[in-house]
SETILUM-798704 format. One record per residue: x, y, z of N, C-alpha, C in turn; residue in one letter. Coordinates in nm, 3 decimals. Layout:
BEGIN
X; Y; Z; X; Y; Z; X; Y; Z; a
...
# end
This chain:
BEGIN
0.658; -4.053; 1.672; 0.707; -3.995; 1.546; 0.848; -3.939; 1.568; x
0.969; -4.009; 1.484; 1.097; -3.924; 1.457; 1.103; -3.764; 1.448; x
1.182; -3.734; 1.475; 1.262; -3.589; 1.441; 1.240; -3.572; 1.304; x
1.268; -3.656; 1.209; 1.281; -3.664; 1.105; 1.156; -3.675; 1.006; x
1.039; -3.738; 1.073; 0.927; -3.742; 1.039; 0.862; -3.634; 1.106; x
0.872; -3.564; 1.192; 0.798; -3.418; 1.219; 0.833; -3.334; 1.134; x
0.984; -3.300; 1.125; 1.029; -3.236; 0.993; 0.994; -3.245; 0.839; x
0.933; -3.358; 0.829; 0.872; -3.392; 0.668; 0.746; -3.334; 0.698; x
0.696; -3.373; 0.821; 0.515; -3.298; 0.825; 0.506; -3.199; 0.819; x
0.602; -3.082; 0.903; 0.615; -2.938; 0.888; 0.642; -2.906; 0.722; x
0.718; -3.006; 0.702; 0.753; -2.899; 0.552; 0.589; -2.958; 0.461; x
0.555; -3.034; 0.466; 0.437; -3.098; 0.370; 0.309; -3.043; 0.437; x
0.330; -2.932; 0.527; 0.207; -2.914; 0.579; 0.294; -2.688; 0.609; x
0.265; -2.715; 0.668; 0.294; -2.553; 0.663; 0.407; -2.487; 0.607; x
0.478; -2.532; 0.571; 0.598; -2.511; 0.469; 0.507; -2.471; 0.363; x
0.483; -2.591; 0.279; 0.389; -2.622; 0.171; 0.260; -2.470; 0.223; x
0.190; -2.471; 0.288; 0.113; -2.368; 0.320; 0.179; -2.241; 0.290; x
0.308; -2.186; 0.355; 0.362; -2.065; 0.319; 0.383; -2.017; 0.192; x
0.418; -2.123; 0.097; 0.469; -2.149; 0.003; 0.375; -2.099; -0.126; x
0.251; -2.145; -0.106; 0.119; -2.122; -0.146; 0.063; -1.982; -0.150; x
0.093; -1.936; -0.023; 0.069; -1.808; -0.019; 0.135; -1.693; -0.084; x
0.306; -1.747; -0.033; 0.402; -1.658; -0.147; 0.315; -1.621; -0.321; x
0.307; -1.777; -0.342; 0.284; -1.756; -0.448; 0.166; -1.698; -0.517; x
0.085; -1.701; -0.471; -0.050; -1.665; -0.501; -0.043; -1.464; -0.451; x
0.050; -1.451; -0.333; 0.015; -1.314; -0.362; 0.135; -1.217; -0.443; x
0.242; -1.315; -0.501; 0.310; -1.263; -0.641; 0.202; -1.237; -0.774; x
0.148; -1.318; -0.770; 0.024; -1.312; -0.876; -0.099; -1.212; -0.865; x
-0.120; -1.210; -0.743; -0.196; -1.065; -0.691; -0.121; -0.977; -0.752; x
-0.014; -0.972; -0.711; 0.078; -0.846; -0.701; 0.116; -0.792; -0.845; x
0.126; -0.877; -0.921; 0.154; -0.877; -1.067; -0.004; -0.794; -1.139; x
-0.104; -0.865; -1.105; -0.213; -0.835; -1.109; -0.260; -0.679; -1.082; x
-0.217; -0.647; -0.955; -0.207; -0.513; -0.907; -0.131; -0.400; -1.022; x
-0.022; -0.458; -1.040; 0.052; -0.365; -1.099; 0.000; -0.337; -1.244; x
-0.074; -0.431; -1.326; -0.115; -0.443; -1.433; -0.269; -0.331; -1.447; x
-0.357; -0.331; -1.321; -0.442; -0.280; -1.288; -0.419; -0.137; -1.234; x
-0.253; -0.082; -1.229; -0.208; 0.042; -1.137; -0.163; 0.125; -1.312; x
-0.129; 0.003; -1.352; -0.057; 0.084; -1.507; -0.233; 0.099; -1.607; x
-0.286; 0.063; -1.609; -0.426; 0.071; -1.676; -0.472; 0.187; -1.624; x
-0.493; 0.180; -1.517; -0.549; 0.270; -1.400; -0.496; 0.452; -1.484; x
-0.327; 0.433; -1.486; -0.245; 0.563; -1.515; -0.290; 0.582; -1.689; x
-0.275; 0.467; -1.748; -0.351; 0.567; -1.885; -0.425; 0.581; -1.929; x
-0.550; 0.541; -1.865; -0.681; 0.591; -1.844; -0.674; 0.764; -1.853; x
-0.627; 0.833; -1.678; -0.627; 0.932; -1.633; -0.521; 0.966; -1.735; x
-0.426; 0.929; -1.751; -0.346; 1.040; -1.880; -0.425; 1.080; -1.940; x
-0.489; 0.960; -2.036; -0.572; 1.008; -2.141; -0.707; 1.100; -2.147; x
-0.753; 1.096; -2.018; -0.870; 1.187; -1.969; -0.818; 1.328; -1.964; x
-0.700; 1.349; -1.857; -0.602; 1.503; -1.822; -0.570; 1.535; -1.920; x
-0.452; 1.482; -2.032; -0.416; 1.550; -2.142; -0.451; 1.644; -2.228; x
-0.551; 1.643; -2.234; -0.669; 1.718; -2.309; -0.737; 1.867; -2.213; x
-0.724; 1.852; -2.102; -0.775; 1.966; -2.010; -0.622; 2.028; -1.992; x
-0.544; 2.003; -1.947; -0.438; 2.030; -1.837; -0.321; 1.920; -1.877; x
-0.240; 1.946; -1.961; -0.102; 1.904; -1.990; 0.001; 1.912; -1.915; x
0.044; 1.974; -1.808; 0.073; 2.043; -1.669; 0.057; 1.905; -1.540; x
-0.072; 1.862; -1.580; -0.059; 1.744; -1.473; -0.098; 1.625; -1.467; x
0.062; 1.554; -1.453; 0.123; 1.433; -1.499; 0.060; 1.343; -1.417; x
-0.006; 1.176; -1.497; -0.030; 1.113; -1.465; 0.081; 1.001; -1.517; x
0.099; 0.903; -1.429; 0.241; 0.769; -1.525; 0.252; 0.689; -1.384; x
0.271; 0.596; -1.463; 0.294; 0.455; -1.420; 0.451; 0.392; -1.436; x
0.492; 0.349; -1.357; 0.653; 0.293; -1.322; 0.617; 0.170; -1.233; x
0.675; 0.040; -1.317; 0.757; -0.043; -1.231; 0.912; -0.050; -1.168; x
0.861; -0.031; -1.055; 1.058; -0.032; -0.981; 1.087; -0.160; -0.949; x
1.025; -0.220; -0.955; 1.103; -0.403; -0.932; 1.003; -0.472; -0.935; x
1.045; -0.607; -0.908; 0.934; -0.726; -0.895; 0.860; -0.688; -0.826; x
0.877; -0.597; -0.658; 0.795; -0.566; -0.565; 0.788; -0.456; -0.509; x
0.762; -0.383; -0.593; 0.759; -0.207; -0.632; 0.685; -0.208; -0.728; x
0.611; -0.085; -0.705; 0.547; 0.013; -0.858; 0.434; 0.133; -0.804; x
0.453; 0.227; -0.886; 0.448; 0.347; -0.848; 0.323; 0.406; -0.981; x
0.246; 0.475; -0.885; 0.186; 0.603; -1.012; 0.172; 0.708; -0.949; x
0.236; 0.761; -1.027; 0.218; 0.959; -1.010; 0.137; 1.046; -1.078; x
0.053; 1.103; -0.984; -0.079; 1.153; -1.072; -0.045; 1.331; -1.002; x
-0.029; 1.423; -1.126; 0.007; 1.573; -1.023; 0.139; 1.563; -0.919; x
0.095; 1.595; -0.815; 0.180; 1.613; -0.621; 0.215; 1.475; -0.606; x
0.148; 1.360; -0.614; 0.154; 1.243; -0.560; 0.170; 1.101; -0.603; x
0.220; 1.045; -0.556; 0.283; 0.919; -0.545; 0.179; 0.796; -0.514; x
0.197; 0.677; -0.511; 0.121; 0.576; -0.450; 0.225; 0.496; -0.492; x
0.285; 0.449; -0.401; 0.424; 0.347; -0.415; 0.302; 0.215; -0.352; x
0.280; 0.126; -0.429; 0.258; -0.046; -0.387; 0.404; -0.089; -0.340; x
0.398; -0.190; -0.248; 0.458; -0.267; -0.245; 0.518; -0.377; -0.147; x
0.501; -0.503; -0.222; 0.529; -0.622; -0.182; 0.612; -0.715; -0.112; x
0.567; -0.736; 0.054; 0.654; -0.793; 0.123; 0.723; -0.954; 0.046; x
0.821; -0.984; 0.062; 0.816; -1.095; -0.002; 0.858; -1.217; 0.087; x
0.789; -1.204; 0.229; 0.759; -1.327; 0.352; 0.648; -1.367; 0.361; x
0.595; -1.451; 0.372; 0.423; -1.493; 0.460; 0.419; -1.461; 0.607; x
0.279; -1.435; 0.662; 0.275; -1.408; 0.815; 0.181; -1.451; 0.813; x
0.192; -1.442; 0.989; 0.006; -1.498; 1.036; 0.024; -1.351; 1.163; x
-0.075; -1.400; 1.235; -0.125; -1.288; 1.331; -0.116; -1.327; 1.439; x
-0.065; -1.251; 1.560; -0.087; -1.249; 1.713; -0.192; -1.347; 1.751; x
-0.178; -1.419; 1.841; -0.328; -1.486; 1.945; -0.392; -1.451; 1.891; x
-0.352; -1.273; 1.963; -0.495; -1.203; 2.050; -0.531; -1.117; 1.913; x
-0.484; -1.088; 1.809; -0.544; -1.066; 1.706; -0.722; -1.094; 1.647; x
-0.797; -0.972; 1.657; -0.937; -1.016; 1.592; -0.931; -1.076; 1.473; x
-0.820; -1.084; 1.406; -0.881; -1.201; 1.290; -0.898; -1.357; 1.328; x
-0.844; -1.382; 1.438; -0.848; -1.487; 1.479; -0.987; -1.556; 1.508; x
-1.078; -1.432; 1.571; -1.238; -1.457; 1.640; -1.290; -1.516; 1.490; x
-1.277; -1.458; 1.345; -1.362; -1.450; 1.195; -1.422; -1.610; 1.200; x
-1.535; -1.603; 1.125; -1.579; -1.771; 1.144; -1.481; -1.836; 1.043; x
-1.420; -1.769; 0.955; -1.401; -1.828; 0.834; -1.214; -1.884; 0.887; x
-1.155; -1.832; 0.983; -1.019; -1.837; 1.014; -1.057; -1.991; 1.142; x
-1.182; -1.935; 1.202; -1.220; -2.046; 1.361; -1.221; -2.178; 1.263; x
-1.308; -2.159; 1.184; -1.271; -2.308; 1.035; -1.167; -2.339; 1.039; x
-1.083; -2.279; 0.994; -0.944; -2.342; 0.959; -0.820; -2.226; 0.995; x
-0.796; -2.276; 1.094; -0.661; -2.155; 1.106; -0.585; -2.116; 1.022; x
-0.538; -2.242; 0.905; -0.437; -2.200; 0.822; -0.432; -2.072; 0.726; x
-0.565; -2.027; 0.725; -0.643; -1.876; 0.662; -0.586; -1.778; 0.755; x
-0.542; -1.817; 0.799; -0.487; -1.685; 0.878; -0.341; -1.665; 0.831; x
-0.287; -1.692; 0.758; -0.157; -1.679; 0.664; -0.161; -1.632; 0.579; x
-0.141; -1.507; 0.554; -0.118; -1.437; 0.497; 0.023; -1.351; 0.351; x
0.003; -1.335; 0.265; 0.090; -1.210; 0.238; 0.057; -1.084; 0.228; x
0.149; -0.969; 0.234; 0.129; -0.800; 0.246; 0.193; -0.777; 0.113; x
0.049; -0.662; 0.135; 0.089; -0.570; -0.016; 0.030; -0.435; 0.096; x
0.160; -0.335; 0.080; 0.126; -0.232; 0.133; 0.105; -0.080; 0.026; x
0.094; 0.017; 0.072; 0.046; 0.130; -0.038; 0.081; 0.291; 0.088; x
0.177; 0.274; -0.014; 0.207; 0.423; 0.061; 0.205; 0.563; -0.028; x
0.177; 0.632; 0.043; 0.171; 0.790; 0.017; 0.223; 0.901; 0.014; x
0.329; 0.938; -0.106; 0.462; 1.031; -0.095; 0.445; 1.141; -0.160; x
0.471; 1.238; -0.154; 0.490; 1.379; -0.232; 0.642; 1.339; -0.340; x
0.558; 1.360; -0.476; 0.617; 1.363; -0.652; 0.774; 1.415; -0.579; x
0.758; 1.545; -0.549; 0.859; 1.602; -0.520; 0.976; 1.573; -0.421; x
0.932; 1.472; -0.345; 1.054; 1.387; -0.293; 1.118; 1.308; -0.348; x
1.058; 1.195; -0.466; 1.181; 1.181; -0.506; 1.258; 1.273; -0.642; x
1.131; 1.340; -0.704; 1.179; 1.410; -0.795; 1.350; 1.523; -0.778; x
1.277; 1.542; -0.619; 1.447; 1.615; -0.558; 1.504; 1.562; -0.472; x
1.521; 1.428; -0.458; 1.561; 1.339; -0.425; 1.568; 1.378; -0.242; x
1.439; 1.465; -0.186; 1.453; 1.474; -0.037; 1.461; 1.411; 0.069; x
1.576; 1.356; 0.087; 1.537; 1.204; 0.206; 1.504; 1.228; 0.335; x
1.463; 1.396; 0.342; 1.442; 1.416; 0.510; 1.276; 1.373; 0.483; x
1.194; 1.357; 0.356; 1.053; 1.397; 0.377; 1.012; 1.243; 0.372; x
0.882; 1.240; 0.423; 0.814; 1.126; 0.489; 0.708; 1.123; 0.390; x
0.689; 0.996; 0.369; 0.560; 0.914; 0.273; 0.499; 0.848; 0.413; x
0.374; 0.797; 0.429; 0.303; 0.724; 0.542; 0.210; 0.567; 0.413; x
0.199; 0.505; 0.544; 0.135; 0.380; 0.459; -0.033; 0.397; 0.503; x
-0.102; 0.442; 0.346; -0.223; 0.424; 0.350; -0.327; 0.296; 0.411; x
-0.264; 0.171; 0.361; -0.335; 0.072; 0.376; -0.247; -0.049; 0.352; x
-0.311; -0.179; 0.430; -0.235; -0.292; 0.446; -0.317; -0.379; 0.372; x
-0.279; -0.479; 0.244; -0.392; -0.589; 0.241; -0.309; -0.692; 0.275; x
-0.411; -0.783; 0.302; -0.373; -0.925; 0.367; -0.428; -1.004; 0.263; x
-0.352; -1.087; 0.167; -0.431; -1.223; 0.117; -0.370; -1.313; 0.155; x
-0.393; -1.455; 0.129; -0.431; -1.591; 0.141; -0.410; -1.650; 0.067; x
-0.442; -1.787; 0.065; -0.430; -1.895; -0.046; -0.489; -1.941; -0.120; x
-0.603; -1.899; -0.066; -0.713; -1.874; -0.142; -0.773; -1.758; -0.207; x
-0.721; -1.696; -0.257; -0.726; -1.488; -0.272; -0.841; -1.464; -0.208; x
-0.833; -1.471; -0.055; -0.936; -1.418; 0.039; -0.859; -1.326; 0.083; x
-0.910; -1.184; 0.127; -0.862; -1.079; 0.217; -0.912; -0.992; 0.268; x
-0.835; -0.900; 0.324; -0.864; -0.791; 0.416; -0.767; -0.714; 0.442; x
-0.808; -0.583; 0.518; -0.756; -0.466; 0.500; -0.738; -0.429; 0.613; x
-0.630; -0.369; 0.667; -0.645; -0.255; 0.811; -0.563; -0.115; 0.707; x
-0.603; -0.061; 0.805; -0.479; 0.141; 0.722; -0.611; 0.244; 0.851; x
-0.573; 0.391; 0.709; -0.649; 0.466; 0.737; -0.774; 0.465; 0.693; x
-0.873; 0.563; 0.718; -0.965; 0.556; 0.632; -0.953; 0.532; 0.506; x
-1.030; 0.513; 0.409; -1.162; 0.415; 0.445; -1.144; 0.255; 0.470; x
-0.952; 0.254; 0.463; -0.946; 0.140; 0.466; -0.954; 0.025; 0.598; x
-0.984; 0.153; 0.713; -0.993; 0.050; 0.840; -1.093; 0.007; 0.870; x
-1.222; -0.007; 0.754; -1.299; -0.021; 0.813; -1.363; -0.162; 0.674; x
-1.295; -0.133; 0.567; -1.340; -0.219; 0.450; -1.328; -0.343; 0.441; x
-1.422; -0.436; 0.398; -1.364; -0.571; 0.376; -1.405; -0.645; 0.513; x
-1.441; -0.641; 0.630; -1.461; -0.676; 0.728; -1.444; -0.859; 0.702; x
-1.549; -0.881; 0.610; -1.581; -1.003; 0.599; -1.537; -1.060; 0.558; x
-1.406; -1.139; 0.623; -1.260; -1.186; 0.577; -1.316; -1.324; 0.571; x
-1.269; -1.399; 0.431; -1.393; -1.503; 0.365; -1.449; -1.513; 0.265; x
-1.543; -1.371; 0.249; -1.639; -1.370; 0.172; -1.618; -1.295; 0.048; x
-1.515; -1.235; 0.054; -1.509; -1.149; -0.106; -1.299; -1.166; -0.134; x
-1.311; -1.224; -0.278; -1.235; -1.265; -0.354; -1.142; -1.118; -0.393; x
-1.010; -1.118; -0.398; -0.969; -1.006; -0.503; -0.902; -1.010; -0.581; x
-1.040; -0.968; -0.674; -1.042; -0.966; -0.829; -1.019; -0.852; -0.872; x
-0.976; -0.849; -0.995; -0.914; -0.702; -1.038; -1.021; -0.579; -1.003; x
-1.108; -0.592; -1.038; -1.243; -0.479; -1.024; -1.223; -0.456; -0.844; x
-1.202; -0.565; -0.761; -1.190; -0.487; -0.646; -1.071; -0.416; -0.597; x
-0.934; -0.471; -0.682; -0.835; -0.380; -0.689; -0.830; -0.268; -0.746; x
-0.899; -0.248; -0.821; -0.905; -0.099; -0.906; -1.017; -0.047; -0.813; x
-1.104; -0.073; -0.746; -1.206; 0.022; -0.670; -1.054; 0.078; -0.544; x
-1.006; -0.054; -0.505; -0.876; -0.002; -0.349; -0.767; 0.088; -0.448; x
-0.684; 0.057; -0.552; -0.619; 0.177; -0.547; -0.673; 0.334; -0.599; x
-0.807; 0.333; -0.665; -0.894; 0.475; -0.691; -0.936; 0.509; -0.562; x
-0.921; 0.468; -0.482; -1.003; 0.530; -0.337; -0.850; 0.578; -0.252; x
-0.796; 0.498; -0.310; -0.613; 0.528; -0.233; -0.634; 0.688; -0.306; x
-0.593; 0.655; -0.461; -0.580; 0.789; -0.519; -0.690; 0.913; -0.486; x
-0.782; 0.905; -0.477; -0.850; 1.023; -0.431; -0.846; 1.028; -0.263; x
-0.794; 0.951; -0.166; -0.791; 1.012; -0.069; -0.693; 1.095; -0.066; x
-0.568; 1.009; -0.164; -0.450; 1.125; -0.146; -0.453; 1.244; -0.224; x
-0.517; 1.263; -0.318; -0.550; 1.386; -0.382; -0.641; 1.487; -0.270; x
-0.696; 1.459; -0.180; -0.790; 1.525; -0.131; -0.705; 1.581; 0.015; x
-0.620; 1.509; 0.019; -0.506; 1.499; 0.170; -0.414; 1.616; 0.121; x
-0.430; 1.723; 0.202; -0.417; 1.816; 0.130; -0.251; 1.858; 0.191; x
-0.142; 1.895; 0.119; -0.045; 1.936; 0.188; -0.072; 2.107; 0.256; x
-0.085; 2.096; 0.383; -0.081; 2.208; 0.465; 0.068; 2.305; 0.507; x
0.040; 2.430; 0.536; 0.203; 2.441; 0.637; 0.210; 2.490; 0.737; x
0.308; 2.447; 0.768; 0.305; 2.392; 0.927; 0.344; 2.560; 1.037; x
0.310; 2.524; 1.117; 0.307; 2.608; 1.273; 0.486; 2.706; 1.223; x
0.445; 2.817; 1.244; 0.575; 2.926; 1.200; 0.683; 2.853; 1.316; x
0.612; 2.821; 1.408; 0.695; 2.768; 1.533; 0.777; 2.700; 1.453; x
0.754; 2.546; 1.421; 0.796; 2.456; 1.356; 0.940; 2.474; 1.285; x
0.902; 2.597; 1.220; 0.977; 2.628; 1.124; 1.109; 2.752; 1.152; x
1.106; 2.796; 1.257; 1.136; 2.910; 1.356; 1.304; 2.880; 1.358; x
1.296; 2.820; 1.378; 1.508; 2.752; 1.389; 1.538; 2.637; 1.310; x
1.657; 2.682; 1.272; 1.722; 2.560; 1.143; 1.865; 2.553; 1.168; x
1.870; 2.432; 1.154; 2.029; 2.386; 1.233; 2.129; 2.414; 1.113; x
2.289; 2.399; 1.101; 2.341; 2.413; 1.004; 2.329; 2.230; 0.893; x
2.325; 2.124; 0.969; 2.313; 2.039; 0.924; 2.107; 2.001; 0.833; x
2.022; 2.139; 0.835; 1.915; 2.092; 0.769; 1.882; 2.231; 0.696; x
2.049; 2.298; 0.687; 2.063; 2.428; 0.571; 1.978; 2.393; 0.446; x
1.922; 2.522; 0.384; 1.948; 2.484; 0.222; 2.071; 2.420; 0.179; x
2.050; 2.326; 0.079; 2.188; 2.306; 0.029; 2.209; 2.373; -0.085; x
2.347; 2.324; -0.119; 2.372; 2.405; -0.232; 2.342; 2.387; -0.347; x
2.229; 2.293; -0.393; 2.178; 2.268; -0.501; 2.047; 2.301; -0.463; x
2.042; 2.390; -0.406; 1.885; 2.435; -0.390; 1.783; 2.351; -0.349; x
1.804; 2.234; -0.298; 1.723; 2.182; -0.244; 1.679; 2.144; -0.086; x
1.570; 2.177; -0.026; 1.527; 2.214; 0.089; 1.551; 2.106; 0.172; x
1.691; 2.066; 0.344; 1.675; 1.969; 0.374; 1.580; 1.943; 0.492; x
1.512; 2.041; 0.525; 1.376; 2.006; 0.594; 1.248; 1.961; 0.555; x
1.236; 1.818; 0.654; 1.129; 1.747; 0.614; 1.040; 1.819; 0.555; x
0.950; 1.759; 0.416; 0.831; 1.800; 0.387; 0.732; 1.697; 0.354; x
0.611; 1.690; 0.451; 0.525; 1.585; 0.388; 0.382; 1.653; 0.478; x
0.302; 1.536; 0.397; 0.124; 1.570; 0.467; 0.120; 1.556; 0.593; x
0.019; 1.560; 0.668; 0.006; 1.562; 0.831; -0.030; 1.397; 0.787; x
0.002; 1.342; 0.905; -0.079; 1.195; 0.967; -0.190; 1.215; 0.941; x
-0.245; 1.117; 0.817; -0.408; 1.093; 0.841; -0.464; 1.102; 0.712; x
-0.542; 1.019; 0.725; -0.599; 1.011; 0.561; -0.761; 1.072; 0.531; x
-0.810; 1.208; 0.573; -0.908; 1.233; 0.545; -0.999; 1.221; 0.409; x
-1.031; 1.140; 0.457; -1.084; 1.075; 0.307; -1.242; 1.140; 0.304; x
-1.286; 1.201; 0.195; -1.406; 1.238; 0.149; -1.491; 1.211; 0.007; x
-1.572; 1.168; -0.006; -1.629; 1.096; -0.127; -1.743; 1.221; -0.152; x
-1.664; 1.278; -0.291; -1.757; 1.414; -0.362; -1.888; 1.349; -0.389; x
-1.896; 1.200; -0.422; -2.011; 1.166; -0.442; -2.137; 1.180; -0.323; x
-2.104; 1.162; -0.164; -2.165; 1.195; -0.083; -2.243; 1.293; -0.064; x
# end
């Protein structure tokens, strides 16, 4: 086989594969966001009525961005826009459903991170958001999950369960109440004990020392 004919197979065969995936997890992703904005006026419409004080809303920031702010917190989605696969030595590799066919192991990322309202509201760029959870789909909208709790442990059975909106709205309500429950603490007086001239108050009153949650997503289900 030519140079030229390996190059047509690559592109008609895993080219074509990447390609597939892009696309299918734009459509997730679209999907997501449609299910993140439902999600927000739901809870408006529930809060409004108790507590006017705390804001629930939904924002798209781009094709591969979007955000809801419920109270303190944030949940920024958002969408790598490459395909990947995984290491060798990666356990998704062992799954029966990947030992079938490797090409399942190609993936796109939709990640979900976790920021305090008040960073960007005061635009603090010293403070840190962390990424709750990673999903992985396919070309087939098969996936799976690694993060923090509960998400390192969900979905195992990469294969067997489809995602469909109902299982996207169960992953970002479990996002949202872990981060509601992730409680902002403060930190060791130590910590806080010396301040350089470069992480002064500034002069618009806004604080340039980091502020965010500790590492870790203690997640607790009131229903338990």
């Amino acid at each position: 086989m030519t140079h030229s004919e390996d190059i047509h197979q690559l592109l008609a065969t895993k080219s074509s594969l990447k390609q597939r995936t892009h696309r299918n997890t734009i459509e997730v992703f679209h999907r997501m966001k449609k299910v993140l904005e439902s999600i927000a006026k739901e809870q408006h419409d529930k809060i409004k009525g108790v507590d006017a004080y705390v804001p629930v809303s939904y924002q798209s920031r781009s094709q591969f961005e979007a955000q809801i702010q419920f109270s303190g917190d944030v949940l920024l989605l958002q969408q790598h826009t490459n395909t990947f696969t995984f290491p060798s030595d990666h356990p998704i590799h062992q799954n029966p459903y990947v030992k079938a066919n490797p090409d399942h192991a190609y993936v796109g990322v939709i990640r979900i991170y976790n920021f305090l309202a008040d960073s960007f509201k005061f635009s603090r760029m010293n403070d840190m958001g962390y990424c709750i959870g990673r999903i992985f789909v396919n070309a087939e909208n098969q996936f799976f999950m690694d993060g923090m709790r509960p998400f390192s442990f969900l979905y195992e059975e990469y294969g067997s369960k489809e995602l469909t909106d109902d299982v996207i709205k169960e992953i970002l309500e479990m996002a949202m109440k872990g981060a509601i429950y992730d409680e902002l603490t403060v930190p060791p007086f130590e910590q806080e004990q010396f301040i350089s001239i470069g992480a002064k108050i500034s002069q618009d009153g806004n604080i340039l020392i980091a502020t965010s949650k500790r590492v870790g997503f203690p997640y607790t289900d009131a229903t338990d």
